[in-house]
N, C-alpha and C positions, 0 to 999 in steps of 0.2 A: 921364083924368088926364094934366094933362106931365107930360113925363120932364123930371127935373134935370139938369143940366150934367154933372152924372157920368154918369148916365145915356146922354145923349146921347155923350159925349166915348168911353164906354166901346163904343158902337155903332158911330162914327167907325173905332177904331182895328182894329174885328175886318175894316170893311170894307176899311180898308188893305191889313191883312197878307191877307185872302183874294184880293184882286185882286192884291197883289204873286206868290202862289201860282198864279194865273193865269198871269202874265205869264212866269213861270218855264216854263210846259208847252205842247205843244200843245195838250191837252184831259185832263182829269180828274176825276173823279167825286162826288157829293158824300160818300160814303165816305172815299173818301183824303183828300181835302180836311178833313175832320173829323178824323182822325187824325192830319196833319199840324197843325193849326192846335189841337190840343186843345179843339174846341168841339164840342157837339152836335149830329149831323147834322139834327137840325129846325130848328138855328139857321142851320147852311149855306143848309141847301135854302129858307130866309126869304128871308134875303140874295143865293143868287144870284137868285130871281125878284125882288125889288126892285132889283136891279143891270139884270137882261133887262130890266126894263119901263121904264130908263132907255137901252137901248141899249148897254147897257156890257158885258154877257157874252152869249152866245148857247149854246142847247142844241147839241149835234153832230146831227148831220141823220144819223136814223137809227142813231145810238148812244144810250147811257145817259151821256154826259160832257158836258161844259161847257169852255168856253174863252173866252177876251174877245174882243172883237172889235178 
């Protein structure tokens, strides 16, 4: 089924603020990340692997964190 424009709009803007969260740290977790953002960490850990498979955040090499690239 699509998503509706709110839908989507509403996907848009989690992916903003969590890359703006990124962009803030060297690396962070998707714990914190969750906490800071008020979202679900299964919605996190969605989104940063849809952001990795766009090239856009990467795991830490050999940590448990994330950061953009």
């Amino acid at each position: 089924m699509p998503k509706t424009s709110q839908e989507a709009s509403g996907t848009v803007t989690r992916v903003v603020r969590l890359l703006q969260q990124l962009a803030e740290c060297d690396e962070t977790t998707i714990k914190a990340l969750a906490e800071k953002l008020d979202l679900p960490a299964s919605t996190v850990h969605r989104l940063l692997h849809l952001l990795a498979a766009h090239d856009l955040v990467e795991r830490v090499p050999g940590g448990a964190g994330y950061r953009s690239r």
